[in-house]
C-alpha positions in Angstrom: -50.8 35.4 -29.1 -53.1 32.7 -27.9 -56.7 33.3 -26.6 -59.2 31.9 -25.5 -62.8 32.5 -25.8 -66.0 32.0 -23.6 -69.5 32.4 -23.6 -72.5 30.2 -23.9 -73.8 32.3 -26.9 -72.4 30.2 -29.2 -73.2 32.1 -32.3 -71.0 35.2 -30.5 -68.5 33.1 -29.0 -67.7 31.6 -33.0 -68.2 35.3 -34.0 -65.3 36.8 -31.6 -63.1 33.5 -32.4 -63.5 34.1 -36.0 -62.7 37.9 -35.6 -59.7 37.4 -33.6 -58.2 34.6 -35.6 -58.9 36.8 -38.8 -56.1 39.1 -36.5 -53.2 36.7 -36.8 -54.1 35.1 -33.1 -54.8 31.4 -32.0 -58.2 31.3 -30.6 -59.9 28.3 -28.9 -63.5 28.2 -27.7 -65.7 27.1 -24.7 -69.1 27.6 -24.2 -69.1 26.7 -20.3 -67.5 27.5 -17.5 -66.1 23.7 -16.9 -64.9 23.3 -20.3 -63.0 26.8 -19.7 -61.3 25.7 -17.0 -60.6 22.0 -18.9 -58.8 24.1 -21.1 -56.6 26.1 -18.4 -55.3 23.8 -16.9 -54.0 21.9 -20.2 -52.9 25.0 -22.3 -51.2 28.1 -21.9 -53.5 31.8 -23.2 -52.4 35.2 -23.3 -55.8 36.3 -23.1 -59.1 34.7 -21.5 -62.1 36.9 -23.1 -64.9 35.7 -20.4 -68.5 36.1 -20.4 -69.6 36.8 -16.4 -72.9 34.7 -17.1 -72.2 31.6 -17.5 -74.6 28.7 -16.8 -72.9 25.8 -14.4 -69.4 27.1 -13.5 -70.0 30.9 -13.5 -68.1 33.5 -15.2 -67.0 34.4 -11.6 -65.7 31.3 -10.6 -63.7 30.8 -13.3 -62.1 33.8 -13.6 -61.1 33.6 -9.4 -59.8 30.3 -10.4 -57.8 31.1 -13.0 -56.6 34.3 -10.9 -55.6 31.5 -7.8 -53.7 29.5 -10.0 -51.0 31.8 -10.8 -50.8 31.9 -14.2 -50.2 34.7 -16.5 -53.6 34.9 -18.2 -55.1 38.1 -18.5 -58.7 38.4 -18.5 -61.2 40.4 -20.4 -64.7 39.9 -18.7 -68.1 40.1 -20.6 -71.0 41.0 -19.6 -74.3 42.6 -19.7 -74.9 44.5 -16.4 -73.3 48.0 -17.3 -73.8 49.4 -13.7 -70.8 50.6 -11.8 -71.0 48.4 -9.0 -70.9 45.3 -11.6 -67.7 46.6 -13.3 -66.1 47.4 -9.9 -67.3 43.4 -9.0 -66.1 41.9 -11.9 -62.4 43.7 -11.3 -62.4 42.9 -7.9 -62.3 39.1 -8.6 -58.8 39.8 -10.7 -60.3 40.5 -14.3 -58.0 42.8 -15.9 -60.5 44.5 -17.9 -64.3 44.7 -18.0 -66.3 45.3 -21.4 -70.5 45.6 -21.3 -72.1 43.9 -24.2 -73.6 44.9 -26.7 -69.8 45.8 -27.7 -68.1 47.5 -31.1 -65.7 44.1 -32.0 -62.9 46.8 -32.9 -62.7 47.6 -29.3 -62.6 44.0 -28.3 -59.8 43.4 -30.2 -58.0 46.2 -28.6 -58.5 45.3 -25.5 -57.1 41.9 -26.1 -54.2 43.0 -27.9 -53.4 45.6 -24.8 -53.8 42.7 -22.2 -51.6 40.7 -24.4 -48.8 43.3 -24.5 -49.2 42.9 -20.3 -49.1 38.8 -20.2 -45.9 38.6 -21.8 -42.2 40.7 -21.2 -42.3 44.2 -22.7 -41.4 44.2 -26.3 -40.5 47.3 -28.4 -43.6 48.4 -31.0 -41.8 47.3 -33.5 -39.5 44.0 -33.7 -36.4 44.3 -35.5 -33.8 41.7 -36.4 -31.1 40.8 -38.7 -32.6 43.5 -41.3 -36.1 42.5 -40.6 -38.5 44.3 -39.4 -41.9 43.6 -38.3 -44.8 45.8 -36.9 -47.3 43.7 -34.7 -50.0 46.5 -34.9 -49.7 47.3 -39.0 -49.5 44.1 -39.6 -46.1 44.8 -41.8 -43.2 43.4 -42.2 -40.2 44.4 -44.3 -36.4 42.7 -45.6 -33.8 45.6 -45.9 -36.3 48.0 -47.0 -38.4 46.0 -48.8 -42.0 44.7 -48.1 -42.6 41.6 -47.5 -46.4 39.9 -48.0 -46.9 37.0 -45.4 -50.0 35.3 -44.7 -51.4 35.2 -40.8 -49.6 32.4 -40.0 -46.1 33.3 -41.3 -46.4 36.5 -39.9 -47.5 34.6 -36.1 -44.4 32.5 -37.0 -42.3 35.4 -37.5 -43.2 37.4 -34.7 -42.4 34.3 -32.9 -38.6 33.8 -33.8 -38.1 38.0 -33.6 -39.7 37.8 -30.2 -37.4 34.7 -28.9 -34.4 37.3 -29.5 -32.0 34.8 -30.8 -33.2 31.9 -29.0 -34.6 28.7 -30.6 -38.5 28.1 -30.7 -39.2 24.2 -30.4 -42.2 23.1 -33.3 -44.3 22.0 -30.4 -44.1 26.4 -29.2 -44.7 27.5 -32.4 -47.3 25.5 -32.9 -49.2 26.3 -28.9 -48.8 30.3 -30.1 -49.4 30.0 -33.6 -52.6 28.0 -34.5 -55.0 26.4 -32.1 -56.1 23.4 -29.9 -57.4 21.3 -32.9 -54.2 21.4 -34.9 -52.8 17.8 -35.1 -49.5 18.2 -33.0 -47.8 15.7 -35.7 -48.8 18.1 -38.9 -46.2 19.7 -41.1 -47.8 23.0 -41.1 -44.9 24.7 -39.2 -42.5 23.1 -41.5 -44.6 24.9 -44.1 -44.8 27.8 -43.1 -40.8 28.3 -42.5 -40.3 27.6 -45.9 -42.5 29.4 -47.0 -41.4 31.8 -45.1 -37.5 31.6 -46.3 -38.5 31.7 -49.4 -40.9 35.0 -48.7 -38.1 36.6 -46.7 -35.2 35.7 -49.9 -31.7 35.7 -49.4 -29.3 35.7 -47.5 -30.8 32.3 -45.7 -32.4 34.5 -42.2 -34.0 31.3 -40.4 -32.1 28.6 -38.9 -32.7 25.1 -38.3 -31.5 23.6 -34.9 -31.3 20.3 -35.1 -33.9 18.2 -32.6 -35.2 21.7 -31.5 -36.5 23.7 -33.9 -35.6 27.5 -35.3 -34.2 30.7 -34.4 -33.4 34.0 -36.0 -29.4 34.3 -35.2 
C-alpha cells in the first residue's frame, strides 16, 4: 500500500510517515498543499492522510482536486475543529474519512488500512497461493505449514505477487507499491529482496522470473 502524507507540522507529518512505514507501507511526505498535489498527479497512493489546514493550497482544495480527478485515492482528513458541522464539511468535499487531532496513532493506522482495503479490488483476509499463505493484518506468513520470518519489505513484495493472482508484477510496480518516491528507480533492491525472498520461502522454487517483465507467483 502506498500513502501519502500531509501536513505542515512537520515533526507530525515525519512522525505518521515513520509510523506507517514501520507497518510494511510506502509513505511519501508533503508539508503543503501544492507539493501534495505535485505529487498526485505524478504518482499513484492508496491512501492520502490530509491535514484540512494547510497554509497556501488548503486541505480543502486539495482534497476536491484529488476527488475531480478521478483517481482511486482515498482520503483520510485531519484536523483540529471536532464540531459536527466540520466533520460533516470535510466529508462533503469527498474525504472518505475524517479523524480530529489530537489522535491515538493506532487508530490512524486503522483507518488507513480500512480505506486501503476500499482503493483497491476486494481481496480475501488472508492471501493464499501455491502453499503460501500470508495474513496482511498479523503480519504472518507461512510455507506448507511452516512460518516464515520476512522483513517489511519482503513481506510488501510478497503481498504483491499473491495479490497479482498469477499475473506478472513489472520491477518498476513493485517498486511504486513497495518503497517510496526517493528510491532510485535503477536500484537492485527488488532484485534483493526476491532472493531473499526464494531463499526465505525454500524449496520447491515458488517465484518466477519473466523475462523483460518481472515476477509472478504461478
Amino acid at each position: 500500500m502506498r500513502v501519502l502524507v500531509v501536513d505542515d507540522e512537520t515533526l507530525l507529518a515525519d512522525a505518521i510517515a515513520e509510523g506507517l512505514r514501520q507497518d510494511s507501507l510506502a509513505v511519501d511526505i508533503a508539508y503543503d498543499g501544492e507539493s501534495a498535489l505535485d505529487r498526485l498527479a505524478v504518482n499513484e497512493y492508496d491512501v492520502l492522510v490530509l491535514d484540512r489546514d494547510l497554509p497556501g493550497v488548503h486541505g480543502d482544495d486539495v482534497c476536491r482536486q484529488t476527488v475531480a480527478s478521478g483517481v482511486g485515492t482515498r482520503i483520510l482528513m485531519l484536523t483540529v475543529a471536532d464540531g459536527i458541522a466540520d466533520r460533516v464539511f470535510g466529508l462533503s468535499l469527498g474525504a472518505d474519512d475524517y479523524l480530529t487531532k489530537p489522535f491515538a496513532f493506532a487508530e490512524l493506522l486503522a483507518r488507513v488500512r480500512a480505506l486501503g482495503r476500499r482503493a483497491r479490488p476486494a481481496a480475501p483476509p488472508v492471501l493464499v497461493r501455491a502453499g503460501v499463505s500470508l495474513d496482511p493484518g498479523r503480519r504472518e506468513v507461512f510455507r506448507d505449514g511452516r512460518y516464515v520470518s520476512l522483513s517489511k519489505k519482503e513481506f510488501a513484495v510478497l503481498e504483491e505477487l499473491l495479490r497479482a493472482d498469477g499475473l506478472a508484477v513489472s520491477t518498476e510496480q513493485l517498486l511504486e507499491r513497495a518503497w517510496d518516491e526517493h528510491t532510485d528507480p535503477f536500484t537492485n533492491v527488488v532484485r534483493v529482496a526476491v532472493m531473499t525472498l526464494r531463499r526465505k520461502l525454500g524449496g520447491p522454487p515458488l517465484i518466477e522470473t519473466v523475462k523483460g517483465i518481472g515476477y509472478r507467483i504461478p
